[in-house]
Short mmCIF file of the C-alpha atoms (twelve columns), coordinates in Angstrom:
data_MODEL
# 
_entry.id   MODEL 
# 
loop_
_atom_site.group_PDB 
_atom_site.id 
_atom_site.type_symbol 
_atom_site.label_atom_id 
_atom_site.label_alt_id 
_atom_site.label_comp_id 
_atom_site.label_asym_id 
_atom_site.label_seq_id 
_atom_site.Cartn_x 
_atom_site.Cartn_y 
_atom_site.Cartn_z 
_atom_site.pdbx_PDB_model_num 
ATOM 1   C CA . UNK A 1   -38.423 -139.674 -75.963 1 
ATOM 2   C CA . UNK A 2   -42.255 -139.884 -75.801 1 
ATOM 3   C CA . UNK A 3   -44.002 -141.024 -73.008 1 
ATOM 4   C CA . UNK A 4   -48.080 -141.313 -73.191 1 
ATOM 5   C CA . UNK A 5   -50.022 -140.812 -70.050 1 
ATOM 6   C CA . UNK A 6   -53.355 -141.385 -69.431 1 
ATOM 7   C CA . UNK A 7   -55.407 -139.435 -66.877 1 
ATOM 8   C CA . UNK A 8   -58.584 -139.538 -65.730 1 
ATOM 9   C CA . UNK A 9   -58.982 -137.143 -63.580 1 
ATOM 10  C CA . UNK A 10  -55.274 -135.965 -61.430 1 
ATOM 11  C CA . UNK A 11  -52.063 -137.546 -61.479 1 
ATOM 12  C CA . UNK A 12  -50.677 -141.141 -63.395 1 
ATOM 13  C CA . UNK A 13  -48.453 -143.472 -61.609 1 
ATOM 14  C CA . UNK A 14  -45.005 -143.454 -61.836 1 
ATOM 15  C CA . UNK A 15  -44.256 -147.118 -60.998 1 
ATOM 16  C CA . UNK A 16  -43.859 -149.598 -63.241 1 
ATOM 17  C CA . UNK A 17  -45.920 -152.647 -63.792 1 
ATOM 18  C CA . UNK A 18  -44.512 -154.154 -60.415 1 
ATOM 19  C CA . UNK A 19  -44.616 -151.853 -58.437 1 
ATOM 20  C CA . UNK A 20  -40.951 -150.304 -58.632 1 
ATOM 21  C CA . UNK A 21  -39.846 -147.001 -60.047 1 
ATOM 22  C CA . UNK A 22  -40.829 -146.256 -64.000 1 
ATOM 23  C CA . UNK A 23  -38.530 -148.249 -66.031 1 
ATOM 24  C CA . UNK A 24  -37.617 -144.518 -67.903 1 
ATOM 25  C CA . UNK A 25  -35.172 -143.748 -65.198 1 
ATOM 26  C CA . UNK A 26  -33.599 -140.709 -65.112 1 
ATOM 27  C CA . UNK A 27  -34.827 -139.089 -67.984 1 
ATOM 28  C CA . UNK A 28  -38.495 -139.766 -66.880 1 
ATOM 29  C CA . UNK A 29  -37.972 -137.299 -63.675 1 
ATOM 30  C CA . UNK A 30  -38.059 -134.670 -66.593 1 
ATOM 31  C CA . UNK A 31  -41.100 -136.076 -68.355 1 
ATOM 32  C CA . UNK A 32  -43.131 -136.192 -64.871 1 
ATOM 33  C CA . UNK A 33  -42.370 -132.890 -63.790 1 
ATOM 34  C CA . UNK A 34  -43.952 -131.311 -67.258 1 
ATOM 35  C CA . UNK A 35  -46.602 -133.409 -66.756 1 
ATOM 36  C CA . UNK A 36  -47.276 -131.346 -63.572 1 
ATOM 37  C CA . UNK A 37  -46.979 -128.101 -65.385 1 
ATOM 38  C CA . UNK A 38  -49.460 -129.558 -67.919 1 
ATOM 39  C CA . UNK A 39  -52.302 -131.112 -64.658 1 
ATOM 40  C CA . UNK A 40  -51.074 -127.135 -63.193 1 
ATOM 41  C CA . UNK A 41  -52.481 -125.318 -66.117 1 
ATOM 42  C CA . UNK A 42  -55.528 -127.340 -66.083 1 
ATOM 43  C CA . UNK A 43  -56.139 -126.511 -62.189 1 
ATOM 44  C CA . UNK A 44  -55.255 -123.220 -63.284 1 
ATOM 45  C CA . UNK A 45  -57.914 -122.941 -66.250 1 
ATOM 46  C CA . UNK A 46  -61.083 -125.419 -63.865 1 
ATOM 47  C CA . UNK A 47  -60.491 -122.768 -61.811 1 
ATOM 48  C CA . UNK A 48  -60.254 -119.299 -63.315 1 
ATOM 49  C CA . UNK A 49  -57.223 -118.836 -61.345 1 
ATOM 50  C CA . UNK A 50  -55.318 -116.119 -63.034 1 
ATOM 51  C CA . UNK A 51  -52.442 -116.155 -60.608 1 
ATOM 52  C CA . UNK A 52  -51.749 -119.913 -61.329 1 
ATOM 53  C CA . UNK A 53  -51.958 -119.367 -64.953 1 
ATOM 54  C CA . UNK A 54  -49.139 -117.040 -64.705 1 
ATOM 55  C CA . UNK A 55  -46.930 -118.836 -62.144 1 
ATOM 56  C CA . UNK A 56  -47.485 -122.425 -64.251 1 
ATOM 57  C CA . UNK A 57  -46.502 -119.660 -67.471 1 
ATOM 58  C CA . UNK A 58  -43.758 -118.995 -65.865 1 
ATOM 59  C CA . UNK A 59  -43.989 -115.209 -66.442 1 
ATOM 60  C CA . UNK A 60  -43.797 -111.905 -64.319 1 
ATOM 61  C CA . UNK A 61  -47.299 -111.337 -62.684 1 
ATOM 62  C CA . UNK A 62  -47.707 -107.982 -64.376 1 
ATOM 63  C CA . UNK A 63  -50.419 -106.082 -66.554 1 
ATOM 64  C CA . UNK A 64  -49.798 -107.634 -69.878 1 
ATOM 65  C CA . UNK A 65  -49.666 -110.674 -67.695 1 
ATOM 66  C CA . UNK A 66  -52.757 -110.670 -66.196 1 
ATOM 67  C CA . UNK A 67  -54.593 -109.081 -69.313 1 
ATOM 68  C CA . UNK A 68  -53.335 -112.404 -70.982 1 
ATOM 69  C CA . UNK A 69  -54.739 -114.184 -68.581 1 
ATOM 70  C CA . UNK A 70  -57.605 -112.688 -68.640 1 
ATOM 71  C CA . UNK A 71  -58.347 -113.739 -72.118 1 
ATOM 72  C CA . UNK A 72  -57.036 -117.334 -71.833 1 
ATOM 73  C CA . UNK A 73  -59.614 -117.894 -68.890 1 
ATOM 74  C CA . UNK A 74  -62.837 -116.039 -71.318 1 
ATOM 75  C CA . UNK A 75  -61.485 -118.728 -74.257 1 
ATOM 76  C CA . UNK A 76  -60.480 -121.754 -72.139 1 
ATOM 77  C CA . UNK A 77  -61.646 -121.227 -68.297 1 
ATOM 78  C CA . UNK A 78  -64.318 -122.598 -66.186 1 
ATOM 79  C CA . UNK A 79  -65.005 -125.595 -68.283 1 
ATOM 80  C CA . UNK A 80  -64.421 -128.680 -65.782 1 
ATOM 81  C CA . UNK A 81  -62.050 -130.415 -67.854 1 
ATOM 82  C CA . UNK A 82  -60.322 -133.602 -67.302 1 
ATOM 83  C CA . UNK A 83  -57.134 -134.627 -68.619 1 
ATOM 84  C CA . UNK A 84  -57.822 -138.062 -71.070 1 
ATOM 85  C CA . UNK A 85  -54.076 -138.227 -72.354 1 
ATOM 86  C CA . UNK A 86  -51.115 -136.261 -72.461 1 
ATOM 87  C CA . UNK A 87  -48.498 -137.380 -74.759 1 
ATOM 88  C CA . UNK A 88  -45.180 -135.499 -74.259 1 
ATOM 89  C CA . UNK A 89  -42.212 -135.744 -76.556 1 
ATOM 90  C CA . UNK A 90  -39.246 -134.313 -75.487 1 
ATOM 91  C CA . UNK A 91  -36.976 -134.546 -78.215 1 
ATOM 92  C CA . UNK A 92  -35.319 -131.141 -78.411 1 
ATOM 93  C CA . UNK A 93  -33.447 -131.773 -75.566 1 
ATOM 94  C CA . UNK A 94  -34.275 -132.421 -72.136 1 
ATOM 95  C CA . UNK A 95  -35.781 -128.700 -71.582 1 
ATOM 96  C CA . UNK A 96  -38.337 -128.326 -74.243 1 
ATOM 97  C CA . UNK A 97  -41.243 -130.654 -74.165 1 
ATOM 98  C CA . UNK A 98  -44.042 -131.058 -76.887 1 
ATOM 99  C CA . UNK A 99  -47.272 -132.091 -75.675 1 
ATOM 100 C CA . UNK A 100 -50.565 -133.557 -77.530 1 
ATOM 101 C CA . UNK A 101 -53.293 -132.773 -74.618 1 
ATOM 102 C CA . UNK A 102 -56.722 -134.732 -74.807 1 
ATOM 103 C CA . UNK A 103 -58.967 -132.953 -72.391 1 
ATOM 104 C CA . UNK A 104 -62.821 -134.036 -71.736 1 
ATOM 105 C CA . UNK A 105 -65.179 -131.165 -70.896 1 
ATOM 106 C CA . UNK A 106 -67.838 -131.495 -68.178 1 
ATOM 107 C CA . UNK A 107 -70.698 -131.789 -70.811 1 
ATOM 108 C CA . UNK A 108 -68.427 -134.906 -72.137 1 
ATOM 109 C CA . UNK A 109 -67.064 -132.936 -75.378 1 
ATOM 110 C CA . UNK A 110 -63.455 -133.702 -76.177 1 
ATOM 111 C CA . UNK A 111 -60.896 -131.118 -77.223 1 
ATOM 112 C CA . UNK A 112 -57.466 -131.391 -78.522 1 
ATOM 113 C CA . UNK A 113 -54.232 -128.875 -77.754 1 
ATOM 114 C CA . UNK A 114 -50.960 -128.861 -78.351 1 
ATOM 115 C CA . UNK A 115 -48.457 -127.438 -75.737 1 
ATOM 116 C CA . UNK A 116 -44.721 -126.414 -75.341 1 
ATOM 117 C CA . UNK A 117 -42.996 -126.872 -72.013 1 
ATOM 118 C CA . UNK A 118 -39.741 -125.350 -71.138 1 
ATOM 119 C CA . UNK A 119 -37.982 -126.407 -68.031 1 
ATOM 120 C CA . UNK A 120 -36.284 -122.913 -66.881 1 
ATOM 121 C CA . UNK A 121 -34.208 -123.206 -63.304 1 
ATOM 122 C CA . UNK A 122 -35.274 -127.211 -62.543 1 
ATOM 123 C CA . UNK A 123 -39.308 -125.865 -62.831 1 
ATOM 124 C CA . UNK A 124 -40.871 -126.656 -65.816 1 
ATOM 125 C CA . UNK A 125 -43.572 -124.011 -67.140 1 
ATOM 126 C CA . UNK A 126 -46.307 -124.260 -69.776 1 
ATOM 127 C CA . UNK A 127 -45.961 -121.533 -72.836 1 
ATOM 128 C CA . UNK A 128 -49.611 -120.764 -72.881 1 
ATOM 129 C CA . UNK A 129 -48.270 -116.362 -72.185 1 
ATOM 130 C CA . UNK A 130 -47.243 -115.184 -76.020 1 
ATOM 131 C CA . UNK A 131 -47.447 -110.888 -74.953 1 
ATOM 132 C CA . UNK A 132 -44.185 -110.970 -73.890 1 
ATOM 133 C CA . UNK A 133 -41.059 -108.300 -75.060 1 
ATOM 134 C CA . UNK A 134 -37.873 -109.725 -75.606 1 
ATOM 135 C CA . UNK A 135 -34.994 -109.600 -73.191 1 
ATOM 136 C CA . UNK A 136 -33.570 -106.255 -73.957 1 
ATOM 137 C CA . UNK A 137 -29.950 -107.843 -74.009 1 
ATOM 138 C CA . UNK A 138 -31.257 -110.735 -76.560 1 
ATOM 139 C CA . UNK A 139 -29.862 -109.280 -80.497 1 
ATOM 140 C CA . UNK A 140 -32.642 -108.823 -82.610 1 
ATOM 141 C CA . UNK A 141 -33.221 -110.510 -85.769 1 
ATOM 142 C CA . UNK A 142 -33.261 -108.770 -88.982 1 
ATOM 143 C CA . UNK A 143 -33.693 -109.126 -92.751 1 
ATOM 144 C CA . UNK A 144 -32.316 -105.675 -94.056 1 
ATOM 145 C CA . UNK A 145 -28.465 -106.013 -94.049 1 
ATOM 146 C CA . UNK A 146 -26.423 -102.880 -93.124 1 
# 
């Protein structure tokens, strides 16, 4: 499923032309909750706000958390940007979302990103954190056979 939404500056409708509920049904209530996560994490990065970065990441706030942060908001923060189009393809299943963002600075330069989403527990979070260990009861991968 891809759904394109156009923003200029918050949320898109979700009604259809006349006025009744986006013809997408069901599915859609997926789609518009990562498109949340997606106008969160720009809040988040117009703002410098560290803690939002992290709860719309979906991560523990700790160190390597907020050290991440940290260097998301020096590369990405502060900028005033505005949210042109967010195209968001969720066809690995209705958790994982892929998303082609079109942002528009302040100064009126555009920028492209691409995003995952991952809905985890009904609340869909951006994968922006990478500085994370693995779950120490997840097997680990190897190439060397015993």
């Amino acid at each position: 499923m891809v759904v394109a939404v156009g923003l200029a500056a918050g949320c898109g409708s979700d009604e259809g032309p006349d006025g009744s509920e986006d013809a997408r049904g069901v599915e859609a209530s997926g789609v518009r909750g990562a498109r949340s996560a997606v106008e969160a994490y720009v809040r988040a990065l117009n703002s410098r706000d560290a803690a939002g970065l992290i709860k719309v990441g979906g991560v523990p706030d700790d160190l390597r958390a907020r050290r991440e942060a940290r260097r998301i908001m020096a590369e990405k923060g502060g900028r005033g940007l505005s949210i042109v189009e967010a195209r968001i393809e969720t066809t690995m299943g209705p958790d994982v979302g892929s998303v082609e963002l079109a942002v528009r600075d302040r100064s009126g330069r555009d920028a492209r990103d691409t995003l995952t989403v991952v809905r985890e527990k009904s609340r869909w979070n951006v994968v922006v954190f990478v500085d994370r260990p693995s779950s120490p009861d997840k097997p680990r991968s190897s190439t060397v056979r015993p």
